[in-house]
C-alpha positions as CSV (number, residue, x, y, z in Angstrom):
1,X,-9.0,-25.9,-30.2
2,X,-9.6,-27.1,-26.5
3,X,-12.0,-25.7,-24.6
4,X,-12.3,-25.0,-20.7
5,X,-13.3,-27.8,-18.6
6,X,-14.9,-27.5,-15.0
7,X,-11.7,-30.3,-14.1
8,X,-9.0,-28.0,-15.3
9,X,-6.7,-26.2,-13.3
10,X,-6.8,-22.1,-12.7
11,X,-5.2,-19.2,-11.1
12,X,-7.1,-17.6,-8.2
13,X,-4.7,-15.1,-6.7
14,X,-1.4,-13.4,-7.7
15,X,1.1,-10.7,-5.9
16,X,3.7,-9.5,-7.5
17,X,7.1,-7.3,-6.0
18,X,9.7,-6.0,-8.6
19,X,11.8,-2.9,-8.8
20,X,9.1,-1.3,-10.9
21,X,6.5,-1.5,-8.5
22,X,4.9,-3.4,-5.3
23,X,1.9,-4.9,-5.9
24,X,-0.4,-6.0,-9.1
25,X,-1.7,-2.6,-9.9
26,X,1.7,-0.8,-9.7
27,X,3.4,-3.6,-12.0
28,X,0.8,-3.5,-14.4
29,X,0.7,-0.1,-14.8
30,X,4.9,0.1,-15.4
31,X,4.5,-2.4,-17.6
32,X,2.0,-0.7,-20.0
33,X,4.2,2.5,-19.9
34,X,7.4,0.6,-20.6
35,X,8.9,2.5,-17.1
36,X,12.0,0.8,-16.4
37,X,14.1,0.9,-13.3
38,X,17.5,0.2,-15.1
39,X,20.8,1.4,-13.2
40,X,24.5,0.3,-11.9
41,X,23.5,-1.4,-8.8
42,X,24.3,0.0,-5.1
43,X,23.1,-2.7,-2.9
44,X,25.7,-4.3,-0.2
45,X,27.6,-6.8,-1.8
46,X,26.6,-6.8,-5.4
47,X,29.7,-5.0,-6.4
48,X,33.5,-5.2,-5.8
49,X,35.6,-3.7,-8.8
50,X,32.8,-3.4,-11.0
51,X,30.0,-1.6,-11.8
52,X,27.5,-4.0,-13.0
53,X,23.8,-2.7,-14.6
54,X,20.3,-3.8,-12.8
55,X,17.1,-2.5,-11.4
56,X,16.8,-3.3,-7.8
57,X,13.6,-3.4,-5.7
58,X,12.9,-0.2,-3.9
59,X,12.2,-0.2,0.4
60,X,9.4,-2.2,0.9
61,X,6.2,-1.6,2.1
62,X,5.7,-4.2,4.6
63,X,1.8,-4.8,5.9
64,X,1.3,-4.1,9.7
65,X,0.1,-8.2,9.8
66,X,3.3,-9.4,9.3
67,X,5.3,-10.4,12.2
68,X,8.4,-8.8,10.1
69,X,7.7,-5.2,10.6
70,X,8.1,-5.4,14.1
71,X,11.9,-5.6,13.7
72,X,11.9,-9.8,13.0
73,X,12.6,-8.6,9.6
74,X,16.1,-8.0,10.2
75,X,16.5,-11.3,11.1
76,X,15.5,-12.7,7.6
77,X,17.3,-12.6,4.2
78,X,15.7,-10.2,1.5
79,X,14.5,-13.0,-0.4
80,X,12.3,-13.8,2.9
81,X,11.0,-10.6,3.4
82,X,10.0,-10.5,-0.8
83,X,8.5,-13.4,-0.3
84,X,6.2,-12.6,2.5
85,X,4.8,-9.2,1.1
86,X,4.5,-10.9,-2.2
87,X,2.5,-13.9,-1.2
88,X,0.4,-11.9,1.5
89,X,-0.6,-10.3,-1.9
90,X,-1.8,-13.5,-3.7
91,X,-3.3,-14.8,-0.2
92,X,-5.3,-12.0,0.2
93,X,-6.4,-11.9,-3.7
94,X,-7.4,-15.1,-3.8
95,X,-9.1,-15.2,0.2
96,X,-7.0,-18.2,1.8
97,X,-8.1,-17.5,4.9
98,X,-11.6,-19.3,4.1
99,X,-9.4,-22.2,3.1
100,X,-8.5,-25.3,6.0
101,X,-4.8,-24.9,6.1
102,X,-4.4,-28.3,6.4
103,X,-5.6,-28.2,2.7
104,X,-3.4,-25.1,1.3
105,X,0.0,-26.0,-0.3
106,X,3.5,-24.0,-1.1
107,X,6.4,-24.6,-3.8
108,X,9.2,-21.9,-3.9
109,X,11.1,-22.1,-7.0
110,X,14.7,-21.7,-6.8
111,X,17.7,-23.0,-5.2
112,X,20.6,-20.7,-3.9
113,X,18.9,-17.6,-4.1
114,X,20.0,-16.1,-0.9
115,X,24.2,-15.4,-1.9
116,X,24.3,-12.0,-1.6
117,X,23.1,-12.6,1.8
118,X,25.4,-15.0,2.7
119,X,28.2,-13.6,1.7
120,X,27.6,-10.3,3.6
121,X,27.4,-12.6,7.1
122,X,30.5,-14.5,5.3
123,X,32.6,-10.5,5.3
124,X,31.1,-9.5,8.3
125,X,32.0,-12.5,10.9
126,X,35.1,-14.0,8.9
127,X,37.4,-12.7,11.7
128,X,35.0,-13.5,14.6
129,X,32.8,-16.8,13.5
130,X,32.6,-17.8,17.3
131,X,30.1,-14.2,17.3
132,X,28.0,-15.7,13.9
133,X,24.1,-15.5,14.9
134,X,22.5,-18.9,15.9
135,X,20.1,-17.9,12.9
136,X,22.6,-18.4,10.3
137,X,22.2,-22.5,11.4
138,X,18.4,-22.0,9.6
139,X,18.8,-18.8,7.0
140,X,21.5,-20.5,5.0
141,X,19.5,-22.7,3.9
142,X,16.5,-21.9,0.9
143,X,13.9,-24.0,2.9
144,X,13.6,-21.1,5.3
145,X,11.5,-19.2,3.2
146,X,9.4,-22.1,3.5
147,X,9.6,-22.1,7.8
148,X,9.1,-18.4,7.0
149,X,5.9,-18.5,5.1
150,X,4.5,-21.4,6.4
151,X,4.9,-20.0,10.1
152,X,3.5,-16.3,9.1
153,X,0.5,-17.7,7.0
154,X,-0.2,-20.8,9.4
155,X,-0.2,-23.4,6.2
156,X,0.0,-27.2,7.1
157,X,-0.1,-29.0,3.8
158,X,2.9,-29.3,1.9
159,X,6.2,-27.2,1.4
160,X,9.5,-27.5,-0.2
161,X,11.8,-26.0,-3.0
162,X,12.4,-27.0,-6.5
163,X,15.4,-25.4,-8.2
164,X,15.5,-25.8,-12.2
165,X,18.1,-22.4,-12.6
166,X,16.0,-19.9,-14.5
167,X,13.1,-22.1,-15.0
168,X,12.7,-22.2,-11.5
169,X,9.5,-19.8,-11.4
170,X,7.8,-21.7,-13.7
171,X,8.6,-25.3,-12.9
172,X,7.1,-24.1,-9.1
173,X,3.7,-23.5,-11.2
174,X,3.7,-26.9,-12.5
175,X,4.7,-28.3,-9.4
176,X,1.9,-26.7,-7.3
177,X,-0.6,-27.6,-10.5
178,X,0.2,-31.2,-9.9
179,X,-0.3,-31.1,-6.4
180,X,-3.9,-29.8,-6.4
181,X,-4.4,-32.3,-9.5
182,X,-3.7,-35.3,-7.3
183,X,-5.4,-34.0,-4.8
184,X,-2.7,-33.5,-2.5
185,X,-3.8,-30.0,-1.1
186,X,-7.3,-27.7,-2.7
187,X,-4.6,-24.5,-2.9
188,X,-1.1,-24.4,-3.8
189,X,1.0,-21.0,-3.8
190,X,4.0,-21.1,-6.3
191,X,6.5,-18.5,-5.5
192,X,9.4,-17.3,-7.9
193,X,12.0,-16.6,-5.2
194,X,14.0,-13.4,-5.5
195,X,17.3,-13.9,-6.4
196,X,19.9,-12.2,-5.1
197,X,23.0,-12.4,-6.5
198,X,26.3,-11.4,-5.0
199,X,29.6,-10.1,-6.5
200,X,30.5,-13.7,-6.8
201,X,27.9,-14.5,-9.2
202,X,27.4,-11.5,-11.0
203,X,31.3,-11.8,-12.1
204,X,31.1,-15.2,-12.9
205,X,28.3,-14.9,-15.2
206,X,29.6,-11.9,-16.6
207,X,32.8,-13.8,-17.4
208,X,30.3,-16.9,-19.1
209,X,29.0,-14.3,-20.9
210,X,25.7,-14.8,-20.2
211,X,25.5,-11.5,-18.3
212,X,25.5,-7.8,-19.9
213,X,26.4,-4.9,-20.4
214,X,29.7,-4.2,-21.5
215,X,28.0,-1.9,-25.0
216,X,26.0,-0.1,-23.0
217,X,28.0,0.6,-19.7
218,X,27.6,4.3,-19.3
219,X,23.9,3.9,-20.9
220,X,21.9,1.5,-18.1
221,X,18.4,2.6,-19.7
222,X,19.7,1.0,-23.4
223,X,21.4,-2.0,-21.5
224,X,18.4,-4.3,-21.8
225,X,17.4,-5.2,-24.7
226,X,16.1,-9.4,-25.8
227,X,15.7,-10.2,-29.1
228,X,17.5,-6.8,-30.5
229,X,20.8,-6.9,-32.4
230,X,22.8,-5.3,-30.1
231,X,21.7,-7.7,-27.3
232,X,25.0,-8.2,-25.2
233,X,23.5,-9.8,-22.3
234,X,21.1,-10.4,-19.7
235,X,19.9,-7.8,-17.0
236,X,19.8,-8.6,-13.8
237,X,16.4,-7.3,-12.3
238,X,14.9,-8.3,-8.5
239,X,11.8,-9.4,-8.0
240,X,9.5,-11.6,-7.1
241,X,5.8,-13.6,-8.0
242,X,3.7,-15.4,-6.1
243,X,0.9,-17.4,-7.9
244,X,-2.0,-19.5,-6.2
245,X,-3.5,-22.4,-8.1
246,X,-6.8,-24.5,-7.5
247,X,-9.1,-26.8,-9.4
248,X,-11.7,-25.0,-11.1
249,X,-15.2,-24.6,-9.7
250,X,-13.7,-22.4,-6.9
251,X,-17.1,-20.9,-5.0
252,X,-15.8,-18.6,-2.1
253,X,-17.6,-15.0,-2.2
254,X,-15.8,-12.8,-4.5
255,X,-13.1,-15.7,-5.3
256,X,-13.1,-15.7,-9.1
257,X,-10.0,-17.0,-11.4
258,X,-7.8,-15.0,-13.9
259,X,-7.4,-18.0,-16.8
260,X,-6.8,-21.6,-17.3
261,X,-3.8,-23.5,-17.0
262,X,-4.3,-26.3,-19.7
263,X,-1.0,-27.6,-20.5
264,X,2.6,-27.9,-19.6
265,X,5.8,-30.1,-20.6
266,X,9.2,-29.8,-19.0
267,X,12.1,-31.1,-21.4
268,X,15.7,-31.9,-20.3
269,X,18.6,-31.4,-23.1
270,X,21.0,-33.9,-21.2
271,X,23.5,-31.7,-20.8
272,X,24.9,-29.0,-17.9
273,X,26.0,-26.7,-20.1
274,X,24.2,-23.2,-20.5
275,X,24.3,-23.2,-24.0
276,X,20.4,-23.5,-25.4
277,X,18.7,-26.4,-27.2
278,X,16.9,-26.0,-30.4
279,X,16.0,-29.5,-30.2
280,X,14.7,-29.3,-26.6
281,X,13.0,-26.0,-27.0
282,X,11.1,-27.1,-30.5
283,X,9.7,-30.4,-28.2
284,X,8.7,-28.5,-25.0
285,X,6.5,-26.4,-27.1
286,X,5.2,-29.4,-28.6
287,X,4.3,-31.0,-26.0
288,X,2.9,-28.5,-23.7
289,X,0.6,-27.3,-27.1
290,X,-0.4,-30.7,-27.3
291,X,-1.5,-31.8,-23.7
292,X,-3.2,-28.7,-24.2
293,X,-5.1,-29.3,-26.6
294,X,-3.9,-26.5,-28.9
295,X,-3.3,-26.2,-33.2
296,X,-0.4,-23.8,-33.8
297,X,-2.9,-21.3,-35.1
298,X,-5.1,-21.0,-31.5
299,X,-1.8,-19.8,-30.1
300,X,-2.7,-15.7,-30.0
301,X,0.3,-14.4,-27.4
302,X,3.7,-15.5,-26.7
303,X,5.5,-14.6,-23.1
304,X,8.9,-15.8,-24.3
305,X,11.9,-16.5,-22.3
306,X,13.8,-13.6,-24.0
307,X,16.9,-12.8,-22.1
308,X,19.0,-10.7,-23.8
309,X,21.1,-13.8,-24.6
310,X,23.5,-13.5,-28.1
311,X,22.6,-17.3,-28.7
312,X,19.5,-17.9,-26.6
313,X,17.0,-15.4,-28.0
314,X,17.9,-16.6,-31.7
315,X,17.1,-20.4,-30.9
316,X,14.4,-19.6,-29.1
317,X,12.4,-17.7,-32.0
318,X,13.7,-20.6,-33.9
319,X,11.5,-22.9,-31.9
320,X,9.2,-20.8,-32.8
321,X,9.0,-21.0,-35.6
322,X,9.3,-24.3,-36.3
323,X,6.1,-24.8,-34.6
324,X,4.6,-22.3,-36.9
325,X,3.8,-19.3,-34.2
326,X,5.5,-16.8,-36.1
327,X,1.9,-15.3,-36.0
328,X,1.1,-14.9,-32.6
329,X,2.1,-11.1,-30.9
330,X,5.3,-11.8,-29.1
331,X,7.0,-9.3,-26.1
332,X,9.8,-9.4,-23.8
333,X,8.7,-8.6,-20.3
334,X,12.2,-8.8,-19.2
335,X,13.0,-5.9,-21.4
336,X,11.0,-3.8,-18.6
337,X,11.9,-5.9,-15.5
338,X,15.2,-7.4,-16.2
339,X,16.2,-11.0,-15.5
340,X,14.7,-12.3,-12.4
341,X,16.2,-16.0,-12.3
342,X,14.5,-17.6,-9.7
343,X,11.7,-15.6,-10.0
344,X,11.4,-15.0,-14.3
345,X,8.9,-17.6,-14.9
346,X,6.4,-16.7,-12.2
347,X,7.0,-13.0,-12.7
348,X,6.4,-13.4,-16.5
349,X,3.2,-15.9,-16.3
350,X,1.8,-12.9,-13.9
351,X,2.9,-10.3,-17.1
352,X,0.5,-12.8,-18.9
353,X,-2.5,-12.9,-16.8
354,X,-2.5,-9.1,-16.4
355,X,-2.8,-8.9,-20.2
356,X,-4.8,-11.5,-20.6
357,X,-7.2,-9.2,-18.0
358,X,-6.7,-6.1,-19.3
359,X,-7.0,-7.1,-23.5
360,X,-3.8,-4.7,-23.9
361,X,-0.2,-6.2,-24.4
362,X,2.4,-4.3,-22.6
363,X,5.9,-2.7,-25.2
364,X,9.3,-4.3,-25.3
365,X,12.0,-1.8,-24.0
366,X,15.1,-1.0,-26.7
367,X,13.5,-3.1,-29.7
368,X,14.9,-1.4,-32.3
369,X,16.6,-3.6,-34.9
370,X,14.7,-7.1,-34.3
371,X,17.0,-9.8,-34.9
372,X,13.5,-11.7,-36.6
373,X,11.6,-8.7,-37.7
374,X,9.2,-11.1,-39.4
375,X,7.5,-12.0,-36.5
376,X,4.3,-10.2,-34.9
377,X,6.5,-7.9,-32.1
378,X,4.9,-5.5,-29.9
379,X,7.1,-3.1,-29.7
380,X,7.8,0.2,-28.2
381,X,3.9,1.0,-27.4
382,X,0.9,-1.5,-26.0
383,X,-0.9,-2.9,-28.8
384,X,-4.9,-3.8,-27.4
385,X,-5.8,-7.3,-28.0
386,X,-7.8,-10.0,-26.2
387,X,-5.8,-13.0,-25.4
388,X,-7.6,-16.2,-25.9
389,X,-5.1,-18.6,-26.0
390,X,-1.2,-17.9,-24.4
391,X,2.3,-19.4,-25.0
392,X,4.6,-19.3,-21.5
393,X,8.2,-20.4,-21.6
394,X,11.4,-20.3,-19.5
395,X,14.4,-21.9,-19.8
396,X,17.5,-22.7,-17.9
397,X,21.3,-23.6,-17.5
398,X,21.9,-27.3,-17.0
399,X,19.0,-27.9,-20.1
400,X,15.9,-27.4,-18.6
401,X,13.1,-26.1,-20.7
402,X,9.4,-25.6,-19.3
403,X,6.4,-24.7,-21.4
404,X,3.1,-23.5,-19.9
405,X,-0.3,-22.6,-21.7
406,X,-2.8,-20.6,-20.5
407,X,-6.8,-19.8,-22.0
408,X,-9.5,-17.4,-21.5
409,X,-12.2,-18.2,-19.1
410,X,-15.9,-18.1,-20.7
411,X,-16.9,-14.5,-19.3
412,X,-19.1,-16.0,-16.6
413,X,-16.3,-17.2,-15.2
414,X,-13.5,-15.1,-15.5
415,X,-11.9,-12.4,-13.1
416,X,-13.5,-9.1,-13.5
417,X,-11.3,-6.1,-13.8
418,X,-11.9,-4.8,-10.2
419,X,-8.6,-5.4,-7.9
420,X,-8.1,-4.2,-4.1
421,X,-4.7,-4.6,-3.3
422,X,-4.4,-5.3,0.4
423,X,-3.2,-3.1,3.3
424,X,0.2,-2.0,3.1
425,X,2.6,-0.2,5.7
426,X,5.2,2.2,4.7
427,X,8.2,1.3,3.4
428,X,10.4,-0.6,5.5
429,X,14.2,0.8,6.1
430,X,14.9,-2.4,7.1
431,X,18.1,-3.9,5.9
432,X,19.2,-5.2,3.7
């Protein structure tokens, strides 16, 4: 078993936004009750002769700080406004305003997460494009959620995107972990973008078949359900994660991190197909356990992927079990959030931490026939346990699979339950 190293890599800060609550203490607390926000969707232009299942984020609450909620915020895409309220979380948790922003970094996972977006400007102006907003030059593109961060938070290091489909979340942790590794910047954010779909997409992944639920279309609540049975799909579920990572050692006032990040692997399947890989997904695990440091057996919790997928969730407890974690408590946060592409593996490494905090493991929503009942499922109530070592993964279309473990920090060291959310407006009634 590896053991924590002052050189190693932690998490410092975290902010969360999802349609079952704003903010770290309202998503932990949905998350232990199993309270799901499951529904057909109504927002503008996620629909158009269908009537497709989701939970969708709730107004905002947008803090008084933030240029946005002076009316700027109807200038910029709901993935941009998620972003800001989410990482003004993890900025304020983690007290990056004592950092040189010079020295602070940002990676936004995801790549064209704004289409629901564009293609309300696309309806709107399609008869009068000479009328289109000058803004439209910058929104359309993902990097403005960069310009938008950057700008509102006054950071100078680095920014960019990565997209890796629905690894995306994830593979923006290991890029910002490699950034403050080589020293490029002391603090890197890693946001999960918000994805939001359009009509266009939701169709054409319901057609794929990768999207549900056709079993349980007058039933939203029973709609999501990974690793069950009568799986039929993934769920569609907004939200957003913002994560900020440092070297250990961190000594501002009150600055303390949540766990270790002590080792990673990203696998390609060389292929662009969405079908999964058992091969790729037995590796990734592999080789993030073993840059870790980890046996099999020092593996206590499992965050899977766990979409809802017919295929995927099967050959994903396959890789499982062929690295022989079939012991290890498993859950499925999307079962409770739904499937936040872009934003699943940030989203879901933030699930992790706030178990690994707490020493309670949230339920799994509509786990009622397990398609592996073998394995050590928490299922519809929290099970207490003290996570010492954790298993992270997320996959995505076009065979990307990422793997990320995290450990306990020695007591001396760790985050202590206390958590003071920062100051938050009302909710906005901005659109969209």
């Amino acid at each position: 078993m590896t053991h924590f190293t002052p050189e190693g890599i932690v998490v410092t800060g975290i902010g969360v936004t999802s349609a079952i609550g704003q903010g770290r203490r309202e998503f932990e607390a949905a998350l232990m009750a199993g309270r799901h926000a499951f529904r057909v969707m109504q927002r503008a232009g996620r629909q158009r002769d269908s009537a497709f299942i989701g939970a969708e984020l709730p107004p905002l609450r947008i803090a008084p700080s933030l240029s946005p909620a002076s009316g700027a915020s109807r200038m910029i895409s709901l993935s941009a406004q998620a972003a800001l309220v989410t990482v003004h979380e993890a900025w304020h948790d983690a007290d990056l305003g004592a950092v040189d922003p010079s020295r602070i970094g940002l990676v936004v996972g995801g790549s064209n997460f704004q289409q629901r977006e564009l293609t309300l400007v696309h309806d709107a102006y399609a008869d009068r494009v000479r009328f289109l907003r000058p803004t439209y030059a910058l929104s359309f593109m993902d990097s403005d959620v960069c310009g938008v961060c950057t700008q509102q938070f006054g950071i100078r290091g680095l920014a960019y995107t990565v997209g890796g489909a629905c690894a995306s979340g994830q593979l923006a942790v290991l890029q910002a972990m490699q950034a403050v590794s080589s020293g490029q910047v002391d603090a890197c954010i890693a946001v999960g973008a918000l994805a939001d779909l359009s009509y266009w997409e939701c169709h054409a992944l319901r057609s794929l078949g990768a999207m549900g639920s056709d079993r349980y279309a007058d039933r939203p609540e029973l709609a999501c359900r990974p690793y069950d049975e009568h799986r039929d799909g993934f769920i569609l579920g907004e939200c957003c994660g913002a994560v900020v990572v440092e070297r250990a050692g961190v000594a501002r006032p009150g600055v303390t991190p949540y766990a270790a990040l002590t080792g990673h692997a990203v696998v390609m399947d060389a292929h662009r197909d969405p079908d999964p890989s058992l091969e790729g997904e037995i590796k990734v695990i592999r080789d993030a356990l073993a840059r870790a440091g980890l046996a099999p057996r020092d593996v206590d919790y499992i965050n899977p992927h766990g979409t809802g997928s017919r295929v995927g969730d099967d050959i994903e407890l396959r890789a499982l079990t062929a690295n022989e974690l079939g012991h290890a408590y498993i859950n499925a946060t999307k079962s409770i959030v739904g499937h936040g592409f872009s934003a699943a593996g940030t989203v879901e490494l933030i699930a992790t931490l706030v178990q690994m905090q707490g020493s309670q493991l949230h339920p799994s929503r509509n786990l009622e026939d397990p398609i592996r009942p073998e394995l050590n499922w928490v299922r519809d109530r929290p099970v207490r346990h003290t996570i010492q070592n954790a298993l992270n993964l997320s996959l995505g279309f076009g065979g990307i699979n990422t793997a990320l473990c995290l450990q306990r920090l020695p007591a001396d060291r760790a985050r202590s339950g206390s958590y003071v959310e920062p100051p938050l407006g009302p909710r906005s009634d901005a659109r969209p």
